[in-house]
N, C-alpha and C positions, 0 to 999 in steps of 0.2 A: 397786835394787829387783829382787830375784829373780825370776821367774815357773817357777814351779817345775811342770813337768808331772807330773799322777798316772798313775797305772799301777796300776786297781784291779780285784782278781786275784779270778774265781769258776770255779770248777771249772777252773781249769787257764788260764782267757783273762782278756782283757783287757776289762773292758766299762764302761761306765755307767749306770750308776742315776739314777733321776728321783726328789728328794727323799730317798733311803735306802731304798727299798721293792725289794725283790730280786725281785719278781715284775716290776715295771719295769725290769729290766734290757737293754741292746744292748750284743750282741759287736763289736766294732773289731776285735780282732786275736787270734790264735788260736798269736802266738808272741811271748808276751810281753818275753822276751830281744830278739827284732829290733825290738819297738816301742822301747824303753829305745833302741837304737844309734839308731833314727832323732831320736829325741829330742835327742840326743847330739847327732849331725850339724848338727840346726839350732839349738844355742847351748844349750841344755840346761847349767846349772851344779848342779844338783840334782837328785834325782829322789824320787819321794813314791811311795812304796809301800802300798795298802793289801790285806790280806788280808779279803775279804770274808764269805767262809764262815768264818772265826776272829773275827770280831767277832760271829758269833751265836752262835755253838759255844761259845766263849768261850778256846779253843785254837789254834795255828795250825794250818793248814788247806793251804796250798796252798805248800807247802817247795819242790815240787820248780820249779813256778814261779820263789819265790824267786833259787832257785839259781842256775837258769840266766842270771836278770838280771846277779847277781852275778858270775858267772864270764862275764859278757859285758862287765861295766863296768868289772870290775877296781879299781884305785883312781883310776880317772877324775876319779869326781867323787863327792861328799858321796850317798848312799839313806840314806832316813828312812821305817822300817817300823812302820804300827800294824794295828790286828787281832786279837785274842785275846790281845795279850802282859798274863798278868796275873798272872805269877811270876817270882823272881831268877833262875830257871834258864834259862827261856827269854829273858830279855833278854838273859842271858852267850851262851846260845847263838848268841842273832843279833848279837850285835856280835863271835863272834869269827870268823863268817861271813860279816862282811865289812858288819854293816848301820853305819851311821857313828850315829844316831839310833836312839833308838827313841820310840813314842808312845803314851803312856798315856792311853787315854781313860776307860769305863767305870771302870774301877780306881781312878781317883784320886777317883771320888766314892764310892765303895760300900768303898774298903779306902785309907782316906789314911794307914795305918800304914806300906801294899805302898810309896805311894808315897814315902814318905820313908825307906823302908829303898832304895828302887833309886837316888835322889838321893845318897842317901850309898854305897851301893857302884860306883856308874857315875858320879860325878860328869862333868858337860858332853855326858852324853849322853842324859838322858832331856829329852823334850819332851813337855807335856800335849798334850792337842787335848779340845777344849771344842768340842760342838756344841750350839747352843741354837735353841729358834725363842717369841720374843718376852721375850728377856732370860732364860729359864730352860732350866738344862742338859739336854740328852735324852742319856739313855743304852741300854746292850743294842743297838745298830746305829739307833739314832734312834726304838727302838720303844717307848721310855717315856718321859714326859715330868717332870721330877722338881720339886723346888719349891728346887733351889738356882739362886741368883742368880751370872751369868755373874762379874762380877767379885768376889765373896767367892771363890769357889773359885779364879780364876785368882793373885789374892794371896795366898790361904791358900800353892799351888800353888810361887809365886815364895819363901816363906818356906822351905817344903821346898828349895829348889836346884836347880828346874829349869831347861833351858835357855831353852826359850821356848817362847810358849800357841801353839796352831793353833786357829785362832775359824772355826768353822764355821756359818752360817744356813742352817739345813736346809729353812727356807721357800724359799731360794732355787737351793740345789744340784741341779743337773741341769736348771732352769730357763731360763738366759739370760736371766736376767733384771736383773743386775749386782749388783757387791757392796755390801751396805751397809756402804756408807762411813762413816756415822754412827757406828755400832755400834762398829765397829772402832777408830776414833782413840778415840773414849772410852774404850774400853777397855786401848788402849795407852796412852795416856795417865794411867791407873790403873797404869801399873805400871814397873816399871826393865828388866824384861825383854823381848826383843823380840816382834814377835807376828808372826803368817803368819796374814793374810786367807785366807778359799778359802765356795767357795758363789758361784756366779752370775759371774764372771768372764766377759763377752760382747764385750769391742769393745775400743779402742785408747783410747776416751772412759775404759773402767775405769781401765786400765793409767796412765792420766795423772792420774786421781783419786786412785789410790793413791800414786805419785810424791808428791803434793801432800801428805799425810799420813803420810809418811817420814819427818820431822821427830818426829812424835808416837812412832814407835819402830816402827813398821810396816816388815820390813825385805822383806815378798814376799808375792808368791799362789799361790796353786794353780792351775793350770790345769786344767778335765777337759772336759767334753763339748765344748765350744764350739774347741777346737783339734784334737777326734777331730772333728766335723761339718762341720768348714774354715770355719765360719764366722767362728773366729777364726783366721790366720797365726800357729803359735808362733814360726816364728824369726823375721817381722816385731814381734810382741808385744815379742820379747827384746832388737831392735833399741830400740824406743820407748822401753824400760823404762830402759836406757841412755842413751838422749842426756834424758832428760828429769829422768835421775836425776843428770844430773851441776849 
């Protein structure tokens, strides 16, 4: 079980959001490269990128941020970037800049052509991410709520050739208020591809509920606010994730 810490990037920092509302956002760190290394240090096997101001813009927004993560991590470990990525030119650009994923979100509902032409040109590197809040997708940074149902698009989604869905409950992101467990295995369980939980990640009680539902093809989470507020230990988490996953 991965627990994969975000690193989501506005104007330049490092901050998070309560629910997706960018007027709710707090700074953590104001050098996003040295967050990435600490992460690193405490067991970090992936790292989750989002460009904040590129998922409204609908463009990427914050390169030079990027950059520097990149040129800090090197080929350490696996970064999976989403954010305004919603052409073949920009996903070639970030994958040859070192991003290992990329994440398609708004795009894969409003242009499922984009989506299955970058499946077919990036094959094993596109990942959707699907944020929903009460079984229906939210798109444009969570600020629309649309009438498709989570698992038609994540199958449609897996038919296309992507790698695996990223299932977001926007009800609960930035909350601590933990993940819905429910939500997720069913809809892993819907499908062959694997899924990354993320939205409300709070305590070592999550971390082992998810374990529990690894079978159903849930291979990790997201970690964001509750590991920036020390409320949760990431390298304790990454510890737990481990002996419970074995």
């Amino acid at each position: 079980m991965l627990i994969i810490p975000a690193i989501d990037l506005k104007d330049g920092q490092c901050v998070r959001l309560r629910q997706g509302l960018m007027e709710e956002s707090t700074v953590f760190s104001e050098n996003p490269a040295a967050q990435a290394r600490r992460w690193i240090e405490q067991g970090a096997s992936r790292l989750h990128l989002v460009d904040l101001d590129g998922a409204f813009a609908g463009k990427p927004k914050n390169e030079y941020a990027i950059k520097s993560i990149l040129d800090e991590v090197g080929d350490e470990i696996p970064v999976q970037l989403g954010g305004g990525i919603r052409d073949l030119d920009t996903i070639e650009r970030c994958l040859d800049r070192g991003i290992s994923y990329v994440i398609i979100g708004t795009a894969a509902v409003k242009n499922p052509g984009f989506l299955r032409d970058a499946c077919s040109a990036f094959p094993g590197h596109v990942i959707v991410g699907i944020d929903a809040k009460d079984g229906k997708v939210a798109v444009d940074g969570w600020s629309k709520l649309t009438g498709h149902d989570v698992v038609d698009l994540a199958q449609k989604s897996e038919e296309y050739g992507v790698e695996a869905i990223i299932y977001t409950d926007i009800g609960r992101d930035g909350m601590l208020t933990g993940i819905n467990i429910e939500a997720t295995s069913r809809l892993a369980r819907a499908l062959r591809i694997p899924v990354i939980a993320s939205g409300g990640l709070s305590s070592l009680a999550d971390v082992e509920a998810l374990c529990r539902i690894a079978e159903d093809g849930v291979i990790g989470a997201i970690a964001g606010r509750a590991i920036y507020d020390g409320s949760l230990d990431f390298a304790t988490a990454c510890r737990h994730a481990a002996q419970h996953s074995a």
